[in-house]
C-alpha distance (Angstrom), angle and dihedral (degrees) to the residues before:
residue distance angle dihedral
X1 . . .
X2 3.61 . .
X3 4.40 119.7 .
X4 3.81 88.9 -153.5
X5 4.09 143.8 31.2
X6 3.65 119.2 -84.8
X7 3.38 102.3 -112.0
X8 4.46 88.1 -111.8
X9 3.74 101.6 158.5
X10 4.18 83.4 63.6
X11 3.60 88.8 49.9
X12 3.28 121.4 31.4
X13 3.44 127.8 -175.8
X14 4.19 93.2 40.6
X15 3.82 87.4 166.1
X16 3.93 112.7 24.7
X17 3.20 122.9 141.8
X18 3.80 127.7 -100.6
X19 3.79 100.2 -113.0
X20 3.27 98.8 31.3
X21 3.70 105.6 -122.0
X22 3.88 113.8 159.1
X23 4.37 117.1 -112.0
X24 4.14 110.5 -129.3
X25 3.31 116.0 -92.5
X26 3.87 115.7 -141.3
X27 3.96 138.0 172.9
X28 4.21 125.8 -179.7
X29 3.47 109.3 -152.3
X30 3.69 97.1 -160.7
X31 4.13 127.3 56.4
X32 4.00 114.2 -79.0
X33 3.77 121.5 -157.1
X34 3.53 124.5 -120.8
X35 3.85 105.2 -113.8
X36 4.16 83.2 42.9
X37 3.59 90.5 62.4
X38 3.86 107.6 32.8
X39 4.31 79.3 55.4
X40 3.70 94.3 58.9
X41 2.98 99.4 44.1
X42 3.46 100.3 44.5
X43 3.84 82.5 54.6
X44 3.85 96.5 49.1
X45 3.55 86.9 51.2
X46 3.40 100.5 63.5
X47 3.63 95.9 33.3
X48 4.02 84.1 60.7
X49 3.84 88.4 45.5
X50 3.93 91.8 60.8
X51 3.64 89.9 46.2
X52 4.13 95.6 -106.1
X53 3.69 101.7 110.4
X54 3.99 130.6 43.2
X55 3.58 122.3 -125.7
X56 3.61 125.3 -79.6
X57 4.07 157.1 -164.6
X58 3.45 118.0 -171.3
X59 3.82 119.2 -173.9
X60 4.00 114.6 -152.5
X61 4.02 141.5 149.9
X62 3.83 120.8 -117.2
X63 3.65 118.1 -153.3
X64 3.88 116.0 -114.1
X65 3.94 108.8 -51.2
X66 3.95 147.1 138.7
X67 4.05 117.4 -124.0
X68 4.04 115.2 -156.3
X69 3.92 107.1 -150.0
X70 3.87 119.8 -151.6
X71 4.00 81.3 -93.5
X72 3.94 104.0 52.8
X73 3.44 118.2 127.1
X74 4.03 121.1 -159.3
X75 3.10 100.9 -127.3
X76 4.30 88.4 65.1
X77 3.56 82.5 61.4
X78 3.82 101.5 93.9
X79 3.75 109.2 162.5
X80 4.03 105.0 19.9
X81 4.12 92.7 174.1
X82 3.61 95.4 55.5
X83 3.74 95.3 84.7
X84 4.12 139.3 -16.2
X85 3.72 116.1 -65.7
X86 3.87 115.3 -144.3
X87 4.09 112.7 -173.0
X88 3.66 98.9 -133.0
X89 4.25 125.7 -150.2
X90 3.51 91.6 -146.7
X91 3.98 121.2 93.0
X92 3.41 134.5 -94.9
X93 4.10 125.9 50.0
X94 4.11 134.5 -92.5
X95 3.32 121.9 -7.2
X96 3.83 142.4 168.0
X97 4.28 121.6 -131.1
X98 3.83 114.1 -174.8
X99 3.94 142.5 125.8
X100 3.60 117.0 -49.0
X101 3.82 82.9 41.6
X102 3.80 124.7 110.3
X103 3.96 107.6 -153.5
X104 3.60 113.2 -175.7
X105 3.88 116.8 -160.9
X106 4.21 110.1 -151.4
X107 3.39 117.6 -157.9
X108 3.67 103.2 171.4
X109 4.32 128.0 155.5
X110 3.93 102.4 -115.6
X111 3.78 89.2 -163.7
X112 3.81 99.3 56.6
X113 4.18 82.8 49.8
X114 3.69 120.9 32.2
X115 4.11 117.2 -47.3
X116 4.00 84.3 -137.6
X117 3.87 112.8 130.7
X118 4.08 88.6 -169.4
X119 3.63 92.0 47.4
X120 3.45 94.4 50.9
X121 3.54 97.6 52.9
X122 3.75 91.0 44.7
X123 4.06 93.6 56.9
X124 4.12 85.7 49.5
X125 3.52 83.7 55.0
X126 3.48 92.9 56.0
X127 3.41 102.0 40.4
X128 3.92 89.8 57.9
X129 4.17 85.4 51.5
X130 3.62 94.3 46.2
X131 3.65 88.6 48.3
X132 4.15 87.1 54.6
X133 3.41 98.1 47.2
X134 3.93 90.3 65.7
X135 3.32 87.6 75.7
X136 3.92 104.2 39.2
X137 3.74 93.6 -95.2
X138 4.02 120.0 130.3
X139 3.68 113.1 -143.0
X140 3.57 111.2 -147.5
X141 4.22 125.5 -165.3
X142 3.82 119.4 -157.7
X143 3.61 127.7 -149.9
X144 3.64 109.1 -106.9
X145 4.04 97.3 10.9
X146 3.78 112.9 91.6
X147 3.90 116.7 -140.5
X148 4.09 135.9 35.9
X149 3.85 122.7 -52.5
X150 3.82 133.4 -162.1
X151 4.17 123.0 -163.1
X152 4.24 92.7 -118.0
X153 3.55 103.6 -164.9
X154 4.08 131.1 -178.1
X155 4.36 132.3 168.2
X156 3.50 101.5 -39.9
X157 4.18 99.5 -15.0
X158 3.59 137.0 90.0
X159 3.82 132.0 167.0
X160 3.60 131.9 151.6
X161 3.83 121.3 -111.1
X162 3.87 133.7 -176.9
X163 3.71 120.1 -104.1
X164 3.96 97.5 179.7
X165 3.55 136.2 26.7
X166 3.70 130.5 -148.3
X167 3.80 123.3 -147.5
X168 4.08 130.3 155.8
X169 3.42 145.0 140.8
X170 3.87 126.5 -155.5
X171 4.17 127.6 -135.7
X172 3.53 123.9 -168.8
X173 3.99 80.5 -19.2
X174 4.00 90.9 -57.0
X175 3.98 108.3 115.0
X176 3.73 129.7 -159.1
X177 3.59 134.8 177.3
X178 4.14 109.2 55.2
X179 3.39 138.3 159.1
X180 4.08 142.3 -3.3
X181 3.71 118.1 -158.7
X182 4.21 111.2 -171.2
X183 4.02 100.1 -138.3
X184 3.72 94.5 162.1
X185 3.67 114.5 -18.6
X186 3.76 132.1 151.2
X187 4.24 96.6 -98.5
X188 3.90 86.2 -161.9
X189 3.46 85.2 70.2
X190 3.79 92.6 68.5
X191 3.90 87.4 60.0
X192 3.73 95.2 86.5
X193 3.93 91.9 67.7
X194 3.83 138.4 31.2
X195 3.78 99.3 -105.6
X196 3.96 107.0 -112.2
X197 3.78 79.7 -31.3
X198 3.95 99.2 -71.8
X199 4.15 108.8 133.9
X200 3.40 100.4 172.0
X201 3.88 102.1 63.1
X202 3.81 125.0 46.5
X203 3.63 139.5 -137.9
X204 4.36 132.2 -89.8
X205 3.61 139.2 179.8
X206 3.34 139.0 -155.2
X207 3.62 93.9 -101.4
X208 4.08 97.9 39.9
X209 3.96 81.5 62.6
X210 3.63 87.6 64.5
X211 3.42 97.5 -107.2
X212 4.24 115.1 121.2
X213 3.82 97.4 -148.1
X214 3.71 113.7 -179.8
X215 4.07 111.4 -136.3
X216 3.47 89.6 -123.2
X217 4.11 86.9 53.6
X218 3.83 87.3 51.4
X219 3.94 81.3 49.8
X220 3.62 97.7 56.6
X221 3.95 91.0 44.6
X222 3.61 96.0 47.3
X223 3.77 87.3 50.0
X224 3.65 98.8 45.2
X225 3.82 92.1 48.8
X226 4.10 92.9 46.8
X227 3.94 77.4 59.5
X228 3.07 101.1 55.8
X229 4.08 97.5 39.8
X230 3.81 101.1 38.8
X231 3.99 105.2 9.1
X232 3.49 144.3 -120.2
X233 3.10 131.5 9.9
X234 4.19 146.8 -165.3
X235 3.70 123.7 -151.4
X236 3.74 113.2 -131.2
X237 3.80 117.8 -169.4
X238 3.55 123.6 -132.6
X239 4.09 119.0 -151.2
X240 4.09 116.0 -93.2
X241 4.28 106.8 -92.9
X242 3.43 98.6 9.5
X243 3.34 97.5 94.6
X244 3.76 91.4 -135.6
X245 3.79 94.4 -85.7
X246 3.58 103.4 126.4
X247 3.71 97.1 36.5
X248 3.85 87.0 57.2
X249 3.36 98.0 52.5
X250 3.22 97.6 54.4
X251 3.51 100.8 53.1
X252 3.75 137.6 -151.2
């Protein structure tokens, strides 16, 4: 894992694709479940793997749950009847989705990019930091911790806590799962877990940093910073209560 930020707004684009053809753009306005969302995307991802579906991010809230990574160990597990636990394919350990979060689902074709695991990871990285910076706020990485820091400082304290966490898993060279940016969630939430099994830091938000982002601000920054890391892309809408489910699974 990288100590330092690639250096994206010198080069953007660190992941776009070859041809140049734009990933789907997607947002749910209402809550998705867990299983709900882990089954269209598994299905979008292999439609995209046998060349039937485009590529695609799709931004959506999860109502309060707990996500084991391949890496989770029990004992991290601190309050398991607080909310559901879902074991999770992706990597990385525990973590906590809810409202207030911004989970963004990334189902993009490796092959037509760069088949570079590292690389990949790298340019989600700097999405998440570009994506911070629009509103004055550095996003740091740390060697051995996975996700996006910020220095959170008070009277006579300062630590460093994570404000977005990073977890995917690649098939056939298609990925899924992504990232989680915490806009405005309730941090007490996190309590019931160790946080992708780091103790010694906490956890932020946009909004505990003093800054009262909107989720549709967040939106437009996490959009313009995909952009600008991975390319173009199209909106596609998804219909009202549905949660965009079915429309995802069924590509186009």
């Amino acid at each position: 894992m990288l100590d330092q930020p690639l250096n994206h707004r010198d080069s953007p684009r660190l992941f776009g694709r070859a041809d140049g053809l734009p990933a789907g753009w997607a947002v749910s306005r209402e809550p998705v479940g867990y299983e709900a969302a882990v089954a269209a995307m598994e299905a979008r991802a292999e439609a995209i793997a046998r060349g039937e579906a485009g590529e695609l991010v799709w931004l959506l809230e999860h109502p309060p749950l707990y996500t084991a990574g391949v890496s989770a160990k029990g004992g991290d597990l601190i309050d398991p009847t607080r909310f559901p636990v879902f074991e999770s394919g992706r990597g990385g350990q525990y973590t906590y989705h809810g409202p207030g979060q911004r989970v963004a689902y990334v189902m993009l074709d490796l092959t037509a990019r760069r088949r570079d695991v590292r690389a990949f990871v790298a340019a989600l990285e700097a999405w998440v930091i570009d994506a911070l910076a629009a509103f004055n706020l550095e996003g740091q990485l740390r060697e051995g911790r996975v996700g996006v820091w910020v220095e959170h400082k008070g009277p006579g304290w300062a630590r460093e806590d994570k404000i977005a966490a990073i977890g995917v898993k690649l098939r056939r060279w298609v990925s899924f799962h992504g990232i989680s940016l915490n806009v405005e969630p309730d941090l007490s939430h996190f309590d019931g877990i160790v946080p992708c099994g780091v103790t010694e830091h906490g956890v932020t938000s946009l909004v505990d940093q003093g800054l009262p982002v909107t989720m549709d601000e967040a939106d437009a920054a996490l959009k313009a910073g995909f952009e600008r890391v991975f390319g173009a892309v199209v909106e596609i809408p998804l219909p009202a209560g549905e949660g965009g489910t079915r429309r995802i699974a069924t590509g186009g």
